[in-house]
mmCIF file of the N, C-alpha and C atoms, coordinates in Angstrom:
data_MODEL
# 
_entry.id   MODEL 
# 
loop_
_atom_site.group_PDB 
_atom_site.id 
_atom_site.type_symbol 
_atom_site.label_atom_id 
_atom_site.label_alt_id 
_atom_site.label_comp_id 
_atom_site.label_asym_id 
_atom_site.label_entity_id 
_atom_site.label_seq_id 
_atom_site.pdbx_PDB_ins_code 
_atom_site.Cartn_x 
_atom_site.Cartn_y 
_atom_site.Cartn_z 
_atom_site.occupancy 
_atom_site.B_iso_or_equiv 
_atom_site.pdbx_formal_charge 
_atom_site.auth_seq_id 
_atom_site.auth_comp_id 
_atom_site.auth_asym_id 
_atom_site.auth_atom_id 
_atom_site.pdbx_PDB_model_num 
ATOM 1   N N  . UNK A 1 1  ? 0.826   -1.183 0.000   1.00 0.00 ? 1  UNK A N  1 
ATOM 2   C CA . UNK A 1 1  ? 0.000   0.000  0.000   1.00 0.00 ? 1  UNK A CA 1 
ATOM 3   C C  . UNK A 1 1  ? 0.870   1.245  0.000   1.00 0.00 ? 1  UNK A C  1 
ATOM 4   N N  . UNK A 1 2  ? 2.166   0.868  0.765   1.00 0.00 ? 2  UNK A N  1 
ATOM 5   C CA . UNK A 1 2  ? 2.802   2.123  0.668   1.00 0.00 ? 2  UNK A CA 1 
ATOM 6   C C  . UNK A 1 2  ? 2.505   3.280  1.217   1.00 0.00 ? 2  UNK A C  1 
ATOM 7   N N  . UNK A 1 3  ? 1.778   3.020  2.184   1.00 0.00 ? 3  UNK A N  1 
ATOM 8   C CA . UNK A 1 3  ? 1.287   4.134  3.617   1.00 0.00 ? 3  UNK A CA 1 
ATOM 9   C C  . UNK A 1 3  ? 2.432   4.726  4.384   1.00 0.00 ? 3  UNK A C  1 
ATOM 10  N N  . UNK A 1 4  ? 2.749   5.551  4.813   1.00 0.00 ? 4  UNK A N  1 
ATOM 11  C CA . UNK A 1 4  ? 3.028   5.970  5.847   1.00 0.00 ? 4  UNK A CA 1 
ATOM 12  C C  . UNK A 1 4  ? 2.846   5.376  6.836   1.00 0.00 ? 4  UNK A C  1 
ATOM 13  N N  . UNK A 1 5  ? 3.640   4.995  7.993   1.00 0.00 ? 5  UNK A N  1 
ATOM 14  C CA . UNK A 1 5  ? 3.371   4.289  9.128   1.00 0.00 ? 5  UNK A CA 1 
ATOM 15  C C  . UNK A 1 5  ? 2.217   5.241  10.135  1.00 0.00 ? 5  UNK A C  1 
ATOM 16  N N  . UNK A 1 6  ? 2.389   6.419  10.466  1.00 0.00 ? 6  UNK A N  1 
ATOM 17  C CA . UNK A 1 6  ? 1.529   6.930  11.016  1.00 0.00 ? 6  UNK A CA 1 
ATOM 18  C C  . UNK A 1 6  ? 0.278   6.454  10.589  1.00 0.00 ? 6  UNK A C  1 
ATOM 19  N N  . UNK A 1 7  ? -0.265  6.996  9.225   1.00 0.00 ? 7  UNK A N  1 
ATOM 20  C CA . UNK A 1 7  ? -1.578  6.549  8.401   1.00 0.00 ? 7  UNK A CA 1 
ATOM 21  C C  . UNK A 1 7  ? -2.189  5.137  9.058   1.00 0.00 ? 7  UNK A C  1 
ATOM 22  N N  . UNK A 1 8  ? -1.207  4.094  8.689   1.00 0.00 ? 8  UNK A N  1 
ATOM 23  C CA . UNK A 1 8  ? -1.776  2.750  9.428   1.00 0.00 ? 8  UNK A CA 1 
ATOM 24  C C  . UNK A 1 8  ? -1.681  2.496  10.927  1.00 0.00 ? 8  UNK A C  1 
ATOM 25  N N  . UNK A 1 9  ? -1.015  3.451  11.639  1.00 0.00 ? 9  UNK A N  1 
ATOM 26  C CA . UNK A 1 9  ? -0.917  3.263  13.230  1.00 0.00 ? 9  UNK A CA 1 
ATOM 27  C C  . UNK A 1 9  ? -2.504  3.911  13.434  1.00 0.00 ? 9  UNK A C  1 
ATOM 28  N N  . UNK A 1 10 ? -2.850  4.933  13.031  1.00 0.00 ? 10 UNK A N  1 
ATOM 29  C CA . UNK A 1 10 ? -3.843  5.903  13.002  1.00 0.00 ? 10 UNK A CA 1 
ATOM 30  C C  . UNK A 1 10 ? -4.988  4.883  12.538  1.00 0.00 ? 10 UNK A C  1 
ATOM 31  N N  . UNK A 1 11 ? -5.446  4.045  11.599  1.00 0.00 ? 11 UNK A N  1 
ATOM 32  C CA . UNK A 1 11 ? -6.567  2.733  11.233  1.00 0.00 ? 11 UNK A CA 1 
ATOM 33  C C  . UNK A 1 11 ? -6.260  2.255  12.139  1.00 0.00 ? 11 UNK A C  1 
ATOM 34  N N  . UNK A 1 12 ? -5.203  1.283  12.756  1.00 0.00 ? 12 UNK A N  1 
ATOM 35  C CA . UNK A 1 12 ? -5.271  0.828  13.657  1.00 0.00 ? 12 UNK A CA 1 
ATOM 36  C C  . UNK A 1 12 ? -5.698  0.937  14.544  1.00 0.00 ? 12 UNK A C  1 
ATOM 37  N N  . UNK A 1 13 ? -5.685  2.165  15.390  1.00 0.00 ? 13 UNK A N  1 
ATOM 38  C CA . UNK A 1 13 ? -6.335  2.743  16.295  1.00 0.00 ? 13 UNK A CA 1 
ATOM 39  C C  . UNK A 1 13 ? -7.773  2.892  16.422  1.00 0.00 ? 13 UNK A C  1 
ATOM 40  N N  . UNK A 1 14 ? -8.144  3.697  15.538  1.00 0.00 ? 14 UNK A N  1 
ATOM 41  C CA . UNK A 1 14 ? -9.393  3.789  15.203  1.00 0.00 ? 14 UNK A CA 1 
ATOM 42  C C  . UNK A 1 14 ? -10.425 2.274  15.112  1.00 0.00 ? 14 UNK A C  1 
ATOM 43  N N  . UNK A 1 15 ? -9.957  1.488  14.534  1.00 0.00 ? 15 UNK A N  1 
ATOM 44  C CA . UNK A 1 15 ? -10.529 0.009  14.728  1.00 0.00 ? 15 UNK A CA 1 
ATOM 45  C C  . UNK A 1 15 ? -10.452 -0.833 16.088  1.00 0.00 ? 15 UNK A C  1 
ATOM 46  N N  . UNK A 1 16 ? -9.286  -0.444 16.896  1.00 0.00 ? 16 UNK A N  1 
ATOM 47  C CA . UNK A 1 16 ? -9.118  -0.959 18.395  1.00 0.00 ? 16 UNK A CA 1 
ATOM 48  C C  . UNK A 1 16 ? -10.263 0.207  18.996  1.00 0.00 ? 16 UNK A C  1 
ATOM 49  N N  . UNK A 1 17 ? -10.290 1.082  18.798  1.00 0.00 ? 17 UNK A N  1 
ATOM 50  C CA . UNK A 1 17 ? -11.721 2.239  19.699  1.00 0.00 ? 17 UNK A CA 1 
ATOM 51  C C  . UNK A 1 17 ? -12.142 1.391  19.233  1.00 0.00 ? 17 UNK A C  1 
ATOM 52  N N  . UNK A 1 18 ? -13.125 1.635  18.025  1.00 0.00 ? 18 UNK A N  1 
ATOM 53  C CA . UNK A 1 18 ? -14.318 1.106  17.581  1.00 0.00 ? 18 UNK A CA 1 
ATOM 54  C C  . UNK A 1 18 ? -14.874 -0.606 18.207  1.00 0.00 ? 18 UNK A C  1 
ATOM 55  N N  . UNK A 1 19 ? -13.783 -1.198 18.216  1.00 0.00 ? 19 UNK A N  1 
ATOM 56  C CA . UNK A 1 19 ? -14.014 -2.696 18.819  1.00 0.00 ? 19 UNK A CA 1 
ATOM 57  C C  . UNK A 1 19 ? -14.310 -2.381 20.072  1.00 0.00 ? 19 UNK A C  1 
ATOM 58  N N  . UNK A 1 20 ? -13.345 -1.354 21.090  1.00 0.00 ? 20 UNK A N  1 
ATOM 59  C CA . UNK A 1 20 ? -13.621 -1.744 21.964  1.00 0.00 ? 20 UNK A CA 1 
ATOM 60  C C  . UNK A 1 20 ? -15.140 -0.721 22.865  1.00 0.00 ? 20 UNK A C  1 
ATOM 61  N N  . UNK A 1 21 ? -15.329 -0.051 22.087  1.00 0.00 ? 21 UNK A N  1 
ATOM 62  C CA . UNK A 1 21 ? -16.940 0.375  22.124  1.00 0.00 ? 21 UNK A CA 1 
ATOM 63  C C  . UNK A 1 21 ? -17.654 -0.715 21.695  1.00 0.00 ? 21 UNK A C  1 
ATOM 64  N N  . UNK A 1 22 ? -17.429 -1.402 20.719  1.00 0.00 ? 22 UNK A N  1 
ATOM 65  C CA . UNK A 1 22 ? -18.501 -2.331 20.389  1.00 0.00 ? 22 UNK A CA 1 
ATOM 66  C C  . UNK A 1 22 ? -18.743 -3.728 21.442  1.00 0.00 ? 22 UNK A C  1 
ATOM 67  N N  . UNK A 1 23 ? -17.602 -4.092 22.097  1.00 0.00 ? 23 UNK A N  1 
ATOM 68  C CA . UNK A 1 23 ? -17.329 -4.462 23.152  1.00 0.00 ? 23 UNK A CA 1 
ATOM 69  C C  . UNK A 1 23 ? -18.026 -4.327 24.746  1.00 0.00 ? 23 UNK A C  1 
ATOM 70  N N  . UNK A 1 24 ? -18.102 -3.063 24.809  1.00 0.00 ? 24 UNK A N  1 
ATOM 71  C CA . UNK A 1 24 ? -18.517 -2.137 26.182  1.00 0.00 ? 24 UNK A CA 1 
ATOM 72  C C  . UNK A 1 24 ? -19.758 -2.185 25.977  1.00 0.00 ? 24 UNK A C  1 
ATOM 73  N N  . UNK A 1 25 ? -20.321 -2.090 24.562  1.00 0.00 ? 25 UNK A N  1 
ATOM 74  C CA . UNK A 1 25 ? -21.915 -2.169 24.736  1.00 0.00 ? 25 UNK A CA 1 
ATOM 75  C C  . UNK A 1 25 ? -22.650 -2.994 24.510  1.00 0.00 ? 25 UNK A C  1 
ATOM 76  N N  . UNK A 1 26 ? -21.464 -4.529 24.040  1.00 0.00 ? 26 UNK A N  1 
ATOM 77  C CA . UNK A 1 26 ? -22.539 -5.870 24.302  1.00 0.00 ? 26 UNK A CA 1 
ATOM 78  C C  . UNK A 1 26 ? -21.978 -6.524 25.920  1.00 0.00 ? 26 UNK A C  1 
ATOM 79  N N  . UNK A 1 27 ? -21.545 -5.724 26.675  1.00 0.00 ? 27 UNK A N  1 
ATOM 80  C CA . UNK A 1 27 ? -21.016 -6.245 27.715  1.00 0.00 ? 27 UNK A CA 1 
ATOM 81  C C  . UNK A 1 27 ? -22.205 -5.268 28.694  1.00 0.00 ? 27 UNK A C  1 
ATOM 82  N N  . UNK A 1 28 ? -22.356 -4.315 28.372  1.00 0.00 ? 28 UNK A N  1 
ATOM 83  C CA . UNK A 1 28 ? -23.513 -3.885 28.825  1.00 0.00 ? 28 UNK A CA 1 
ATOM 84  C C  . UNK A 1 28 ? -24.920 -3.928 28.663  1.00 0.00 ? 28 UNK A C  1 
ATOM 85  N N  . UNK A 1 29 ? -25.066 -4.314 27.515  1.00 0.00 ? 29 UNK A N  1 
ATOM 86  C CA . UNK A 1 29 ? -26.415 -5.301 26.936  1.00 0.00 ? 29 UNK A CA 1 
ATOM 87  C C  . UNK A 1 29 ? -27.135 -6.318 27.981  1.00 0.00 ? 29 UNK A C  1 
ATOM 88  N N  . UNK A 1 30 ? -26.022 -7.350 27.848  1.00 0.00 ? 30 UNK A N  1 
ATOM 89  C CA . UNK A 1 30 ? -25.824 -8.814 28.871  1.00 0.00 ? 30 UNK A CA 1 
ATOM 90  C C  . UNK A 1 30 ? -26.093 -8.651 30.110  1.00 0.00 ? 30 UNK A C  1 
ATOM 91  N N  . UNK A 1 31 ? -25.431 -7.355 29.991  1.00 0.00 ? 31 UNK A N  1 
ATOM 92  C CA . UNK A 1 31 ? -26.178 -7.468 31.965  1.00 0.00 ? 31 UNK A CA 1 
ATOM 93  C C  . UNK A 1 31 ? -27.065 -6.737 32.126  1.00 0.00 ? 31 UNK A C  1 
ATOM 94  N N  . UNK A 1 32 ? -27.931 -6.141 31.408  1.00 0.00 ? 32 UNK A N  1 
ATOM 95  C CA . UNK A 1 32 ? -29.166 -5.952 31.665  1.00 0.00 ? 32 UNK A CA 1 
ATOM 96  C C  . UNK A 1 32 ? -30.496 -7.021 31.856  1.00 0.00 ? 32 UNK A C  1 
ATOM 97  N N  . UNK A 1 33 ? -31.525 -6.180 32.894  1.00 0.00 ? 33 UNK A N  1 
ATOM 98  C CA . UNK A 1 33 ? -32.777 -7.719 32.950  1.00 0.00 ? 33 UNK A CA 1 
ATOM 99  C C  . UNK A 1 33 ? -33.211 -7.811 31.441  1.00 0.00 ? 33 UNK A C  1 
ATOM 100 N N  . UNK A 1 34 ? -33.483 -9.185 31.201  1.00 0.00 ? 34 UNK A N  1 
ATOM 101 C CA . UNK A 1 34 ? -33.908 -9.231 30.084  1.00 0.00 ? 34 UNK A CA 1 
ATOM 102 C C  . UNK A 1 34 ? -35.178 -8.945 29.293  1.00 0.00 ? 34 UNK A C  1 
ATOM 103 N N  . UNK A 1 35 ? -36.165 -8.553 30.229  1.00 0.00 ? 35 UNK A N  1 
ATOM 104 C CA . UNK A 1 35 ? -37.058 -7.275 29.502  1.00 0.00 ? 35 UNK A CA 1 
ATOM 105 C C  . UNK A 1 35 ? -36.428 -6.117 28.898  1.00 0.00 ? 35 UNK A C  1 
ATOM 106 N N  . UNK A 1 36 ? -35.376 -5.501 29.876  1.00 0.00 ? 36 UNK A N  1 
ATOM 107 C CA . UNK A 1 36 ? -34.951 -4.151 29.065  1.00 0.00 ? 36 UNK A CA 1 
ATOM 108 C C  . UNK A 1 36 ? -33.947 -4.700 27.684  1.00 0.00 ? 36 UNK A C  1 
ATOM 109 N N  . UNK A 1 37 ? -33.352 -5.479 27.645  1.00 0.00 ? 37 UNK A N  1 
ATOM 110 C CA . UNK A 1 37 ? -32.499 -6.481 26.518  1.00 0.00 ? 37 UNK A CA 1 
ATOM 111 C C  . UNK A 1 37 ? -33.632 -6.671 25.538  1.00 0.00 ? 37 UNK A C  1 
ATOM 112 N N  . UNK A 1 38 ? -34.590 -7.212 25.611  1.00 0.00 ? 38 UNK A N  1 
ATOM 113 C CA . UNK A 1 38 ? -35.455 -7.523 25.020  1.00 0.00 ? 38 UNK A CA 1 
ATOM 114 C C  . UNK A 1 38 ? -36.059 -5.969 24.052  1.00 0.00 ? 38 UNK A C  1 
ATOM 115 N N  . UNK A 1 39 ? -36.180 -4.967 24.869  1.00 0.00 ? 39 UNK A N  1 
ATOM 116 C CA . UNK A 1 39 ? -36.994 -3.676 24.120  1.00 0.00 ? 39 UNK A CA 1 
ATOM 117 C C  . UNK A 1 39 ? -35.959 -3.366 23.590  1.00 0.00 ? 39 UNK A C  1 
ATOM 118 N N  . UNK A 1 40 ? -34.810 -2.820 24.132  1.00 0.00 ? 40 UNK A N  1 
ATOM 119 C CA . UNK A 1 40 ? -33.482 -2.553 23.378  1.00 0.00 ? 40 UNK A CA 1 
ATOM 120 C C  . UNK A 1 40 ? -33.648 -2.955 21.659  1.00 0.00 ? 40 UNK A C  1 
ATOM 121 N N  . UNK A 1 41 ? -33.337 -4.445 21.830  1.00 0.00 ? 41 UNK A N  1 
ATOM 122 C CA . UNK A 1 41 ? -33.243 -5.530 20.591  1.00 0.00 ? 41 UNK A CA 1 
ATOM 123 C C  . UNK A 1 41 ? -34.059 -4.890 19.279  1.00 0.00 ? 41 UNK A C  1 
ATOM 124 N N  . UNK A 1 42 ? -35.398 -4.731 20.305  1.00 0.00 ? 42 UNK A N  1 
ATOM 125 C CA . UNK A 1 42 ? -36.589 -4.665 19.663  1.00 0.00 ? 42 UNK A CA 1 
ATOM 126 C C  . UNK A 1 42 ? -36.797 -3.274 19.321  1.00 0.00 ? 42 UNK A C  1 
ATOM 127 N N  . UNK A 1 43 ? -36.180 -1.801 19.705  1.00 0.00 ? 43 UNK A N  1 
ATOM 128 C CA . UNK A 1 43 ? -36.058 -0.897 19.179  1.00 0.00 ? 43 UNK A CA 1 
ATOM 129 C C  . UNK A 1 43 ? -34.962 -1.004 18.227  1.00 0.00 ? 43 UNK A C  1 
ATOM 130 N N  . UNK A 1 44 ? -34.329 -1.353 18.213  1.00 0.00 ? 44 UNK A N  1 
ATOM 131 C CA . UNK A 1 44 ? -32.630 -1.664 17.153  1.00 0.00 ? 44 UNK A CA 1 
ATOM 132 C C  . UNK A 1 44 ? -33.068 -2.181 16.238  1.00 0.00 ? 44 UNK A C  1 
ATOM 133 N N  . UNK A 1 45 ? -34.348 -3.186 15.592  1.00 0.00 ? 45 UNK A N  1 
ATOM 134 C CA . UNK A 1 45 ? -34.764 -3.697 14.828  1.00 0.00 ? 45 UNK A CA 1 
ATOM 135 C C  . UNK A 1 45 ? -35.690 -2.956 14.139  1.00 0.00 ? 45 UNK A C  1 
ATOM 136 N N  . UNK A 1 46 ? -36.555 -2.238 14.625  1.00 0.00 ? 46 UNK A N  1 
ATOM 137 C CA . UNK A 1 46 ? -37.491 -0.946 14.068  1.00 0.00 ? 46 UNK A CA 1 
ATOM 138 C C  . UNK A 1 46 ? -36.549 -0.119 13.699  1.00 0.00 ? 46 UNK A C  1 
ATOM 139 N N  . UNK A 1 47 ? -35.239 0.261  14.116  1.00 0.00 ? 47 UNK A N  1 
ATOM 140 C CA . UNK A 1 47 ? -34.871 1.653  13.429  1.00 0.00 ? 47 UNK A CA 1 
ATOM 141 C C  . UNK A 1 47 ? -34.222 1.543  11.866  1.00 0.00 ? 47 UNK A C  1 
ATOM 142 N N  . UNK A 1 48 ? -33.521 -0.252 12.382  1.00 0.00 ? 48 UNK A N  1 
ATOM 143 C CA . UNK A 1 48 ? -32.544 -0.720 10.917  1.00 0.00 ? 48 UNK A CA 1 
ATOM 144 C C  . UNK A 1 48 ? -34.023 -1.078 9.986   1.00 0.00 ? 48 UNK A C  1 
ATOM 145 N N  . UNK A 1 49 ? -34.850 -1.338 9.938   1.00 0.00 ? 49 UNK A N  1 
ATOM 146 C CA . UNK A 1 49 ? -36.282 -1.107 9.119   1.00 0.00 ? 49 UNK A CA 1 
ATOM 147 C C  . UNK A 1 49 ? -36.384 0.233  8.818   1.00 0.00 ? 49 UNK A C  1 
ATOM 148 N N  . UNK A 1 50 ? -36.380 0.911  9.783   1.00 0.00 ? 50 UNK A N  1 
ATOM 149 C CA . UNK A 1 50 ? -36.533 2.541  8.951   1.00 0.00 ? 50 UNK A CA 1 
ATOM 150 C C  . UNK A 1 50 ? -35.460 3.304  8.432   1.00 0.00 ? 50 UNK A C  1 
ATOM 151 N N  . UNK A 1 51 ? -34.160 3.029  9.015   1.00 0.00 ? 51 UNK A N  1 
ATOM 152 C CA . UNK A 1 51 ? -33.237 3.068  8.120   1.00 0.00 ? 51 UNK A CA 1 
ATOM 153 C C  . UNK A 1 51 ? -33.091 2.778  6.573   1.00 0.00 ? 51 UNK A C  1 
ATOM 154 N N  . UNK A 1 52 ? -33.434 1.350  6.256   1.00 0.00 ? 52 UNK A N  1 
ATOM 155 C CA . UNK A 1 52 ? -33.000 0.663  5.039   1.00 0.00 ? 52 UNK A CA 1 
ATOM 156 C C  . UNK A 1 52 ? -34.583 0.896  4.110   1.00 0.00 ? 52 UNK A C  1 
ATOM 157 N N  . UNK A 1 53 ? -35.453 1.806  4.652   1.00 0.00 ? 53 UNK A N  1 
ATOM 158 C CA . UNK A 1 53 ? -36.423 1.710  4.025   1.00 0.00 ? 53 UNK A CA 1 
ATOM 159 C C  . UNK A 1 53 ? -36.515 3.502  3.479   1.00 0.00 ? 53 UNK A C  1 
ATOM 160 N N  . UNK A 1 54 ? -36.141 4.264  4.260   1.00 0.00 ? 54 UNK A N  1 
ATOM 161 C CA . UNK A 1 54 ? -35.901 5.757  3.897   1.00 0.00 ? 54 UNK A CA 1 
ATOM 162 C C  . UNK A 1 54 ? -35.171 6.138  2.628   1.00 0.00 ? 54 UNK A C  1 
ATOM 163 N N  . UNK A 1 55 ? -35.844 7.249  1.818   1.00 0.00 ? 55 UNK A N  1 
ATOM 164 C CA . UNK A 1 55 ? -35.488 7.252  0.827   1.00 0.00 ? 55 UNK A CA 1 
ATOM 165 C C  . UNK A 1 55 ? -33.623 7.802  1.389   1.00 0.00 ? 55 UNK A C  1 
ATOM 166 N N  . UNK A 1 56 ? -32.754 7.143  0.312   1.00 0.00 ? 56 UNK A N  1 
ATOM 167 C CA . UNK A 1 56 ? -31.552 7.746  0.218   1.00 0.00 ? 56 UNK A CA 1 
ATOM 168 C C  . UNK A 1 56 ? -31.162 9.169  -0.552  1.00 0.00 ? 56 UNK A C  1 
ATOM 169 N N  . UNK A 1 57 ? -30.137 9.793  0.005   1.00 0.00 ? 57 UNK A N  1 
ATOM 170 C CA . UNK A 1 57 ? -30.627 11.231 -0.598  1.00 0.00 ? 57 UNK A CA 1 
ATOM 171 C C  . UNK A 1 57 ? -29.521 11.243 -1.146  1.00 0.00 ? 57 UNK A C  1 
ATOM 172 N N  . UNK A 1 58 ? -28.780 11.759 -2.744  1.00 0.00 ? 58 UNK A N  1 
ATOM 173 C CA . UNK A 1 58 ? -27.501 11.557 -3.427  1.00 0.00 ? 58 UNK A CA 1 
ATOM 174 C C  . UNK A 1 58 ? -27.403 12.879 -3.601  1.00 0.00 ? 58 UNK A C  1 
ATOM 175 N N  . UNK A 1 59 ? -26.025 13.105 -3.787  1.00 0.00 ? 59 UNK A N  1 
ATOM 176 C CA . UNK A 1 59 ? -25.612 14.825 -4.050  1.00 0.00 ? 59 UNK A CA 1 
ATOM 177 C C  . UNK A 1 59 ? -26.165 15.169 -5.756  1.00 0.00 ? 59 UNK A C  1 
ATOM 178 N N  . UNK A 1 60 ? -26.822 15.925 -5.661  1.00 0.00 ? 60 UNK A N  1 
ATOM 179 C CA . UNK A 1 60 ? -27.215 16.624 -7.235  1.00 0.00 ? 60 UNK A CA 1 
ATOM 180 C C  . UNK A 1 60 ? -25.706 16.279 -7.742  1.00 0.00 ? 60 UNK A C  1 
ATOM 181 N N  . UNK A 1 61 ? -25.366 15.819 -9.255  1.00 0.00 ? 61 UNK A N  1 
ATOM 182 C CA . UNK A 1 61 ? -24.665 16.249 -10.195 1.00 0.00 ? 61 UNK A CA 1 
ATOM 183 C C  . UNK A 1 61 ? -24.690 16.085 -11.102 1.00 0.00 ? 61 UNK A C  1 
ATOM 184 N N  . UNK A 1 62 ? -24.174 17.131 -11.947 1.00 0.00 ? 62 UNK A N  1 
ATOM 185 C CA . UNK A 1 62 ? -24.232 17.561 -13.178 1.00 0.00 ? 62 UNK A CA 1 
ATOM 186 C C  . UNK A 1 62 ? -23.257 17.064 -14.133 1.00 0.00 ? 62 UNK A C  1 
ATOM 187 N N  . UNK A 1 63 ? -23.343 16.781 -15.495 1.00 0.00 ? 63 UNK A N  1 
ATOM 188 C CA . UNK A 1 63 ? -22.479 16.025 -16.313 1.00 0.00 ? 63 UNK A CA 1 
ATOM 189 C C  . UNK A 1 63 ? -21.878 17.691 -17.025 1.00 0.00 ? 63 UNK A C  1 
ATOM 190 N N  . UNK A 1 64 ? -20.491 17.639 -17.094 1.00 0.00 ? 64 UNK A N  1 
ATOM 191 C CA . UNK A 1 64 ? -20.033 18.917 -18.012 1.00 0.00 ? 64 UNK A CA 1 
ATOM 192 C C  . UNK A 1 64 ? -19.168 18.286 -19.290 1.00 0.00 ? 64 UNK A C  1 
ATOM 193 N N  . UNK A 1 65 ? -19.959 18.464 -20.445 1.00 0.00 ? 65 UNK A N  1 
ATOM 194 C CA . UNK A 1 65 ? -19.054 18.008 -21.485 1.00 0.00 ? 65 UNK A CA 1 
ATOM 195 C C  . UNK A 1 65 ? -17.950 19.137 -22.055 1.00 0.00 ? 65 UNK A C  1 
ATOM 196 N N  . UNK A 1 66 ? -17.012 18.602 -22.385 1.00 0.00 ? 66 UNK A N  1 
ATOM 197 C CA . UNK A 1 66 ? -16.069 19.676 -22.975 1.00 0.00 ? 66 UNK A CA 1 
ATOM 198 C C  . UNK A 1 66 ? -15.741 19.635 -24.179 1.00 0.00 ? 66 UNK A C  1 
ATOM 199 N N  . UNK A 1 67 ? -16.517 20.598 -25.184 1.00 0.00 ? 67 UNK A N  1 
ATOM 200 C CA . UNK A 1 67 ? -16.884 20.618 -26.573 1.00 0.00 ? 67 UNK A CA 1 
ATOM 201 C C  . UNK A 1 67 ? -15.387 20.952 -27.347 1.00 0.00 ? 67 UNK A C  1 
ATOM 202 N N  . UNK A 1 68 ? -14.274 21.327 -26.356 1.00 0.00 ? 68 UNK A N  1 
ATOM 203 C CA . UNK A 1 68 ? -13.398 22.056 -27.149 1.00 0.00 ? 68 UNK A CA 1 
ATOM 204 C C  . UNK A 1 68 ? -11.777 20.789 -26.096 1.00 0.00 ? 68 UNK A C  1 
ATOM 205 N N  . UNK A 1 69 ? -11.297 20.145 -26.539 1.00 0.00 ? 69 UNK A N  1 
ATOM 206 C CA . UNK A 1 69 ? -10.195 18.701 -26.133 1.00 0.00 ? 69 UNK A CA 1 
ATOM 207 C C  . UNK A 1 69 ? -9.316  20.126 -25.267 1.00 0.00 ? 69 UNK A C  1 
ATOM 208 N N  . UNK A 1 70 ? -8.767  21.363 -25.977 1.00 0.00 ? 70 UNK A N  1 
ATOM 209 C CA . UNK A 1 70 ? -7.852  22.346 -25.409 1.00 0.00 ? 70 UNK A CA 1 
ATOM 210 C C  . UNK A 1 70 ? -8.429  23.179 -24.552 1.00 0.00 ? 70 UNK A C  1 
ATOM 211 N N  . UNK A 1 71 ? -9.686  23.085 -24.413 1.00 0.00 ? 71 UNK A N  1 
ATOM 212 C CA . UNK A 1 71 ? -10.393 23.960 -23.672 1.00 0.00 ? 71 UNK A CA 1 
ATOM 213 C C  . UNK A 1 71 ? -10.447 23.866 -22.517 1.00 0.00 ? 71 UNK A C  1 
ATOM 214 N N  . UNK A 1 72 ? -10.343 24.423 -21.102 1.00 0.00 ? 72 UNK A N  1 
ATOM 215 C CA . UNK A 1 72 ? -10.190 23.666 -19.572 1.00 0.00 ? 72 UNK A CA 1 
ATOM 216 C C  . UNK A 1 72 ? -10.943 24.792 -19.000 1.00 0.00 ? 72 UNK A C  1 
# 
């Protein structure tokens, strides 16, 4: 890839946070009673439904042809 070591120390990092948030909050999940585990679940499942169902919104763009090869 030819990165810079910083660049990949810096992903690295960022993926050790990210795990270890993802970590902290199924470790905190688990120990909840399992009614509140249960609504949790069950709100997390309604939102990825309204998520994947909302229209997606794309940046306007425009095609520019260039009628003239020397022209910029």
């Amino acid at each position: 890839m030819d990165a810079d070591d910083f660049v990949l120390r810096n992903l690295a990092d960022q993926i050790t946070a990210f795990t270890n948030v993802a970590k902290t909050m199924r470790d905190r999940l688990s120990s909840l009673p399992q009614g509140e585990r249960e609504e949790i679940e069950e709100a997390s499942a309604v939102l990825r439904k309204v998520r994947a169902t909302r229209d997606h919104k794309l940046l306007p763009l425009t095609v520019i042809r260039k009628e003239d090869p020397d022209a910029c």
